[in-house]
DRENVOLUM-640816 format. One record per residue (C-alpha): x, y, z; residue in one letter. Coordinates in steps of 0.5 Angstrom, whole numbers. Layout:
DRENVOLUM-640816
KEGU     X     Y     Z rest
KEGU     X     Y     Z    a
...
This chain:
DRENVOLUM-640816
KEGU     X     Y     Z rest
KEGU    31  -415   114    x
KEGU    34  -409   117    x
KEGU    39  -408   112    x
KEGU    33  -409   106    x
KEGU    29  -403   110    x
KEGU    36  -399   110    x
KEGU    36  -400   103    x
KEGU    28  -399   100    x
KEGU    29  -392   106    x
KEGU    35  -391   101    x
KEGU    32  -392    95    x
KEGU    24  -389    97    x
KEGU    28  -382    99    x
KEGU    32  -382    92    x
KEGU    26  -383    89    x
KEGU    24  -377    92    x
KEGU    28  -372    90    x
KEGU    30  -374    83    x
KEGU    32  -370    79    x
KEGU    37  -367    85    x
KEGU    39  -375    86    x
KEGU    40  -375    78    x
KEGU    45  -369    79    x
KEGU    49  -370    84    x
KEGU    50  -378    80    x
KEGU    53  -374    74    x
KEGU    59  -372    78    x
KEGU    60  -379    79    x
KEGU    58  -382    73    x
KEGU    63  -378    69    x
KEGU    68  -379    74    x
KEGU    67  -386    73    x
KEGU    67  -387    66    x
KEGU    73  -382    65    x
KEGU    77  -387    69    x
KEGU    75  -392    65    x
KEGU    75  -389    58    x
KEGU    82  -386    61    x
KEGU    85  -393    62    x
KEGU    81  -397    57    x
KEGU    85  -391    52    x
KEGU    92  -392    55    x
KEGU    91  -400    56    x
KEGU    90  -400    49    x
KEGU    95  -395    47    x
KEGU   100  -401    49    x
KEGU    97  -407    46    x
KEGU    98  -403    40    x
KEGU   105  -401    40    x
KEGU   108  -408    43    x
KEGU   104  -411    36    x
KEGU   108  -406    31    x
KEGU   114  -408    35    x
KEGU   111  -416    34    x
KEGU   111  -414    27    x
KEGU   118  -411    27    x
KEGU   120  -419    26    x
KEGU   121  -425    31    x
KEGU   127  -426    37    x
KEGU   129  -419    33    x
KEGU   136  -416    35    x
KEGU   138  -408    31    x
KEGU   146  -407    32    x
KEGU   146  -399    30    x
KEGU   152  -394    29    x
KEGU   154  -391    35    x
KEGU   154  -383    36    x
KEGU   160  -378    33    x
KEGU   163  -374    39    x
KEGU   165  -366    37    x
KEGU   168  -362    42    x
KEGU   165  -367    46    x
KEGU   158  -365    43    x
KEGU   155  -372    41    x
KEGU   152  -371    34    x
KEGU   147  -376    37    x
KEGU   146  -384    36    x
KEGU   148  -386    28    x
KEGU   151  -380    27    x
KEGU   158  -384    27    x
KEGU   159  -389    20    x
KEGU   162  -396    23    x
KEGU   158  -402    21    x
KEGU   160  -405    15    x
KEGU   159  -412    10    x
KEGU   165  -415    13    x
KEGU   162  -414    20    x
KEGU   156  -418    17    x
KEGU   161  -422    14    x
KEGU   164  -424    20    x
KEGU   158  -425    24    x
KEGU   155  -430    19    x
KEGU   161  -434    19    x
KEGU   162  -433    27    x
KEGU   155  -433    31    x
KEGU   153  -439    33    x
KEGU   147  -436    37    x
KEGU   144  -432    31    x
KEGU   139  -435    26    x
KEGU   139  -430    20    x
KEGU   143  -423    19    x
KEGU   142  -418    14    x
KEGU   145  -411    13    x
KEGU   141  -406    11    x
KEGU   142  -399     7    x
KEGU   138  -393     8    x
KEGU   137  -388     1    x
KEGU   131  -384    -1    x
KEGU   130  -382    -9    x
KEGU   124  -381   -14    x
KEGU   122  -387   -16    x
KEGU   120  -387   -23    x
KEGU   115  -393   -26    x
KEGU   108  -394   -30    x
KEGU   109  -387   -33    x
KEGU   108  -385   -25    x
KEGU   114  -383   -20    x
KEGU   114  -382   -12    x
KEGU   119  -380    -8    x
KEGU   120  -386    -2    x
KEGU   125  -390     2    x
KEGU   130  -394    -2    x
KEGU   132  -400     3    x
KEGU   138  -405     1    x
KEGU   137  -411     6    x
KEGU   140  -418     5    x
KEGU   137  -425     2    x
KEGU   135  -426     9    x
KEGU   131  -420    11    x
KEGU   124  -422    10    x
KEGU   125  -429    14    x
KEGU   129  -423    20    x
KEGU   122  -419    19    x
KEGU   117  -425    18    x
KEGU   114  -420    12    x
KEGU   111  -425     7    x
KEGU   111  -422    -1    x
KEGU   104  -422    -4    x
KEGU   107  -424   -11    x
KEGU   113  -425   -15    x
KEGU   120  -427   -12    x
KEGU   125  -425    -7    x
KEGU   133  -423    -9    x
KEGU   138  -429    -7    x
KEGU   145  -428    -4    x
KEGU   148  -429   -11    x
KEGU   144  -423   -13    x
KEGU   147  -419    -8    x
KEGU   153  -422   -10    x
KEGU   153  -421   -18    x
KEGU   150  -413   -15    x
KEGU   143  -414   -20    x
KEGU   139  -408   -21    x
KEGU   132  -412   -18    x
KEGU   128  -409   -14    x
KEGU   121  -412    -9    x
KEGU   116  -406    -7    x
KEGU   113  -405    -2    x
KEGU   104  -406    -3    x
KEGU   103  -397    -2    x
KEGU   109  -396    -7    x
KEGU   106  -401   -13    x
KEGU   100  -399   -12    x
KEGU   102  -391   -13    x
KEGU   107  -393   -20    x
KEGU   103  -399   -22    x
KEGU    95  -397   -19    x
KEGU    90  -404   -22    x
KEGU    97  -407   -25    x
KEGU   101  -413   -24    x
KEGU   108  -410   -22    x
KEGU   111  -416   -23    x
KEGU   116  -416   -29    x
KEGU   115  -408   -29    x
KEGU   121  -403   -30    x
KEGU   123  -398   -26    x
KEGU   128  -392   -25    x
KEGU   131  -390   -18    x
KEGU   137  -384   -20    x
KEGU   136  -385   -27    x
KEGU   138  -393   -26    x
KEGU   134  -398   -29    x
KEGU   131  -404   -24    x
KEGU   127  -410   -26    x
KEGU   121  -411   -20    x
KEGU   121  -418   -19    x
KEGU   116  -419   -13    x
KEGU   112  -414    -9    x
KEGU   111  -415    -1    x
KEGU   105  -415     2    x
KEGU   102  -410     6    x
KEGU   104  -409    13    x
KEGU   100  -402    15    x
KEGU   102  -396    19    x
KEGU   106  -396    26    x
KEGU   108  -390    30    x
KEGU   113  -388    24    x
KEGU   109  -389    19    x
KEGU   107  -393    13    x
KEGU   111  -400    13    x
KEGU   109  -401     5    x
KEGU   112  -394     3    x
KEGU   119  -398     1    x
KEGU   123  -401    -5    x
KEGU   127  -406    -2    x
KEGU   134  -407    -7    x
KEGU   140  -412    -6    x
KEGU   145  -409     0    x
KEGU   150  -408    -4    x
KEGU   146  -405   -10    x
KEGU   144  -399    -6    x
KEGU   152  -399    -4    x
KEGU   156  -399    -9    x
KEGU   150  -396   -15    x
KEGU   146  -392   -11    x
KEGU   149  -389    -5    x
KEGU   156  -389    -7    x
KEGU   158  -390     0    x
KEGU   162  -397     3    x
KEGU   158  -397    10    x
KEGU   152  -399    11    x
KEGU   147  -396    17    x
KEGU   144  -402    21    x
KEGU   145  -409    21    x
KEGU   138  -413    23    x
KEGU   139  -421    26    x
KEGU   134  -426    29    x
KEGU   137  -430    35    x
KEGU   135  -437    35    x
KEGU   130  -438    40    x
KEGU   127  -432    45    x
KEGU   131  -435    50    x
KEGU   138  -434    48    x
KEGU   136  -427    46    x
KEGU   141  -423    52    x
KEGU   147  -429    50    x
KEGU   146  -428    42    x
KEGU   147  -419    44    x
KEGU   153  -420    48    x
KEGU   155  -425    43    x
KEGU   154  -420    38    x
KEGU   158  -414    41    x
KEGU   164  -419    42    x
KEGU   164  -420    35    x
KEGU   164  -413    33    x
KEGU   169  -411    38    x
KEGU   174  -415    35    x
KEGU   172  -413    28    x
KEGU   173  -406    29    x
KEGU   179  -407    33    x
KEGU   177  -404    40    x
KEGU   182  -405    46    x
KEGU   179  -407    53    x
KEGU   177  -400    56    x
KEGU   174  -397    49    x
KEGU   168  -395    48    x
KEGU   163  -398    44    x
KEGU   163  -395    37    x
KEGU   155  -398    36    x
KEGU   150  -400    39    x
KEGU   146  -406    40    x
KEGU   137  -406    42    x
KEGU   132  -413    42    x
KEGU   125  -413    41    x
KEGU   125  -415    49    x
KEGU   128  -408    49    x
KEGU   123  -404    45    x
KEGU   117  -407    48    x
KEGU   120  -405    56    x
KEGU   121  -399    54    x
KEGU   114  -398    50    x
KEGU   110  -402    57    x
KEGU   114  -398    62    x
KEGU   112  -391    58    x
KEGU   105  -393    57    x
KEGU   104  -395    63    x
KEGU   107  -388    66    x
KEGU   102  -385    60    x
KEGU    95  -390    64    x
KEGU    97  -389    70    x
KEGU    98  -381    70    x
KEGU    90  -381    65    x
KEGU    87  -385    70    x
KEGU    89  -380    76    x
KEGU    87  -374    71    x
KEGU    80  -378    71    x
KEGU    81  -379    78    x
KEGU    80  -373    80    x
KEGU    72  -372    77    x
KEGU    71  -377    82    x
KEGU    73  -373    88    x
KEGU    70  -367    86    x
KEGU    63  -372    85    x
KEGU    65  -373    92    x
KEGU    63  -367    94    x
KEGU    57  -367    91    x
KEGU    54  -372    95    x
KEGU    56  -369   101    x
KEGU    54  -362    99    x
KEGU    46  -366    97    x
KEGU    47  -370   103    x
KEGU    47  -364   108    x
KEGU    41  -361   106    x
KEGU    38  -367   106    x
KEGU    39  -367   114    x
KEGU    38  -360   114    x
KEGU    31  -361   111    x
KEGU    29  -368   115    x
KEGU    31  -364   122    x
KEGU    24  -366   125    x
KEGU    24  -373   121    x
KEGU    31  -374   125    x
KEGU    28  -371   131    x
KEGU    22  -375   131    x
KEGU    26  -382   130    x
KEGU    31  -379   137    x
KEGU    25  -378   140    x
KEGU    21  -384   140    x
KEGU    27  -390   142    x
KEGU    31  -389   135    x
KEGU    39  -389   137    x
KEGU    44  -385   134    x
KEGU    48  -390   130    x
KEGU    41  -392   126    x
KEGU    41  -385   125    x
KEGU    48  -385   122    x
KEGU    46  -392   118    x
KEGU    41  -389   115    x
KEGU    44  -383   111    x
KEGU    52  -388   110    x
KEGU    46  -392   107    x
KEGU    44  -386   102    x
KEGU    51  -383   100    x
KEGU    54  -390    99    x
KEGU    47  -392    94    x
KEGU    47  -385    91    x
KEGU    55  -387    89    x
KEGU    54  -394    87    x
KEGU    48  -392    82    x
KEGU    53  -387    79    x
KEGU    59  -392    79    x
KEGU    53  -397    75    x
KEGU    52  -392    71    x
KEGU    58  -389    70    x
KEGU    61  -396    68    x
KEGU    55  -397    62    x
KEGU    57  -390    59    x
KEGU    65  -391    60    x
KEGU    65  -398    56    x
KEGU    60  -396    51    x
KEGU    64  -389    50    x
KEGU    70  -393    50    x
KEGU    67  -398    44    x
KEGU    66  -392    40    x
KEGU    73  -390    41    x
KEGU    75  -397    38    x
KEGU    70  -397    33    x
KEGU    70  -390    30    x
KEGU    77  -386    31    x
KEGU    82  -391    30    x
KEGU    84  -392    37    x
KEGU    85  -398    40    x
KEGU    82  -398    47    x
KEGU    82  -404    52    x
KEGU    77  -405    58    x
KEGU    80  -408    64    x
KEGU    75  -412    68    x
KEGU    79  -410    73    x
KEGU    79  -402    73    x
KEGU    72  -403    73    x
KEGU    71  -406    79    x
KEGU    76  -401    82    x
KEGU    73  -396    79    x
KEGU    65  -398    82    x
KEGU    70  -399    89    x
KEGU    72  -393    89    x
KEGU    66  -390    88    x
KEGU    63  -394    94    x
KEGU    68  -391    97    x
KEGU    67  -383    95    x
KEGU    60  -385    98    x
KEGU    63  -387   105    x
KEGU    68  -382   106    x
KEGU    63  -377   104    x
KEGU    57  -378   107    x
KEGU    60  -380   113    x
KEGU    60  -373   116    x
KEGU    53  -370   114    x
KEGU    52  -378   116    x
KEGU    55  -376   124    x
KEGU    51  -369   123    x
KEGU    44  -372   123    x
KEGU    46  -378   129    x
KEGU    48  -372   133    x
KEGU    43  -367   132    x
KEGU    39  -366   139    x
KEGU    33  -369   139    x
KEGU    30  -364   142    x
KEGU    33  -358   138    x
KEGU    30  -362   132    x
KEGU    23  -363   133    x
KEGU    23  -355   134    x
KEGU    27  -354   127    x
KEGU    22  -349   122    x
C-alpha cells in the first residue's frame, strides 16, 4: 500500500505541473530514442554486410596477388602479377579439400550491342564460377570448360548490362562487341543487386581464357575464387591452398608469400568487429543526450523541493521521518525517468521503422538494447534525483514551515 501511495503522490504531482514535467521528460525521451535509433542503425548496418559477403558465395576462399615492393615502398596488395592458369591447374588436379576453382580476370571496355553501348567490368571466370558464387542465370546458359578450352567468343550478362544494351528484349542469342570483338551472349544472370562496392549486375562474364589471350593480351590472371567443401574445412583447405601455390611458385622455406589468401569467415569478422566498434561508439554519442536529460530531472527536481518547503515542513513536523521524505522525491525522479524512457522506446522504434521503410537503410531493434536503454533511464532518475531527494530529508523542519 505504501509503495501505491508513493507512486499516485508521484504521479498527482507530475500531473500538477504538466508542462514542466512534459519538458523535462523531452530530455530523456530523445536521449532514449537516440540509443536505440543509434544502435538499431548500427545492428542493422552488420546484418547488412555479413548478407552481401553471404552473397559473395558459399564456404568462399579468394587467393589474390600479393604487394610489389619498390625501394621498399609496397605498391599495395595485387600491385604484384603472380597468379597464373597453372596455378589453377595445379589446385584443381592437386586439393583435396576444395570443391570448386575458378580464376578470374578483370578488364573494363565499352560494350557495344542493340544499337546501345555501355562502359563495364568485362570479368573472365571459369566453368565453375556460378556454383563458387551460388549465383543462379535467369535465361540461357553458362559456357563449359571446353569452351574455355576451345577460348570461344561467349559472353553471360549481367541483369543491369542486358537490360542497358537490350532494354524489353531477350539478350539470349544477341550480338555484342567488346574492343571491337564480336561475342555471342548465350545466358544472362539474374539479378543480385548492389552492395558496398556497387552493383553486382554490372558485368559481362566471358570464358578465363578469352579475357587473356582475345582481350587483355596478358598471360596472369588477377584472383582465383575456391569453395572448400564444407564450412568446417575452411582453415585446413586455406593452409592446403597456400602449400600448393608456394610450391607452384617455387618459394623456398623462409620467403615471403607473393599472394594472399582471405575466407568469407575472414570478411565477416572484419565487417562484425568494425561495425560493432561503429554501434557501440553511435550508442555512446546517443548515450550522452541521456546524461544531459539527466540533469534536467535534477535541475526540475530542485525546484520542486524549493517550492514545497513548507509542504516539507508540515510532514517533518507532524511525525513524518527523513527517509520518507527522501522516498517521496527518489520516487518522483525515478517515474519522471521511466515515463520518459517509455516514451522514448515508442518514438525510437517507430522512427527506426521509418528508417527501414523509407532511406534505404537496414535498422534492427534489439530487445535488448531497449531493456538497457529503459534501465538506464531508471538509473539517470535514481542517480539524479537522490541529491535534490537527500536535500528535502534534511531540510529543517523548523526553517521549513517559516519558508515565504
Amino acid at each position: 500500500m505504501k509503495i501505491k501511495k508513493l507512486l499516485m503522490a508521484a504521479l498527482k504531482s507530475i500531473r500538477k505541473n504538466g508542462m514542466r514535467s512534459l519538458l523535462t521528460m523531452l530530455g530523456i525521451i530523445i536521449g532514449v530514442s537516440a540509443v536505440i535509433i543509434m544502435v538499431a542503425v548500427g545492428q542493422g548496418t552488420q546484418v547488412a554486410i555479413e548478407e552481401q559477403i553471404s552473397s559473395l558465395g558459399t564456404n568462399l576462399i579468394m587467393v589474390r596477388s600479393g604487394a610489389e615492393r619498390s625501394g621498399g615502398v609496397s605498391r599495395g596488395s595485387g600491385s604484384q602479377k603472380s597468379l597464373t592458369l597453372n596455378d589453377v591447374e595445379k589446385l584443381q588436379k592437386e586439393a583435396t579439400l576444395l570443391a570448386h576453382v575458378s580464376p578470374m580476370v578483370r578488364v573494363n571496355a565499352q560494350v557495344i550491342g542493340g544499337g546501345n553501348n555501355w562502359s563495364t567490368s568485362i570479368t573472365g571466370v571459369g566453368a565453375t564460377y556460378l556454383t563458387i558464387k551460388d549465383w543462379p542465370l535467369s535465361s540461357g546458359v553458362f559456357f563449359t570448360e571446353q569452351d574455355e578450352k576451345a577460348l570461344r567468343k561467349i559472353a553471360v550478362l549481367g541483369a543491369d548490362v542486358a537490360e542497358e544494351l537490350f532494354p524489353n528484349q531477350d539478350a539470349v542469342g544477341q550480338q555484342i562487341r567488346i574492343r571491337n570483338v564480336p561475342f555471342k551472349v548465350v545466358g544472362v544472370l539474374e539479378s543480385k543487386g548492389s552492395s558496398s562496392m556497387g552493383s553486382q549486375d554490372d558485368l559481362v562474364m566471358v570464358p578465363t581464357t578469352t579475357a587473356l589471350y582475345r582481350l587483355s593480351g596478358d598471360r596472369y590472371i588477377d584472383s582465383i575464387e575456391s569453395s572448400a567443401v564444407s564450412m568446417e574445412q575452411m582453415d585446413a583447405a586455406q593452409e592446403e591452398m597456400t602449400t600448393l601455390l608456394r610450391q607452384s611458385h617455387r618459394l623456398r622455406d623462409g620467403e615471403a608469400d607473393d599472394f594472399y589468401i582471405r575466407t568469407q569467415s575472414d570478411l565477416v569478422s572484419r565487417a562484425s568487429s568494425m561495425t560493432t566498434t561503429l554501434t557501440l561508439l553511435l550508442g555512446a554519442i546517443a548515450g550522452v543526450s541521456l546524461i544531459v536529460g539527466g540533469i534536467g530531472v535534477m535541475n526540475i527536481m530542485l525546484v520542486s523541493v524549493t517550492e514545497r518547503t513548507r509542504e516539507i515542513g508540515i510532514r517533518l513536523a507532524i511525525g513524518g521521518r527523513g527517509r520518507d521524505i527522501l522516498t517521496q522525491f527518489m520516487v518522483e525522479a525515478v517515474v519522471l525517468s521511466a515515463l520518459g524512457g517509455t516514451m522514448g522506446i515508442a518514438f525510437g522504434i517507430g522512427v527506426a521503422d521509418l528508417i527501414d521503410r523509407f532511406s534505404g537503410l537496414t535498422t534492427v531493434v534489439n530487445t535488448t538494447v531497449i531493456l538497457f536503454a529503459f534501465g538506464f533511464s531508471g538509473a539517470v532518475g535514481v542517480f539524479f534525483g537522490f541529491y535534490p531527494a537527500r536535500k528535502a530529508a534534511a531540510l529543517n523542519p523548523i526553517d521549513a514551515l517559516r519558508y515565504e
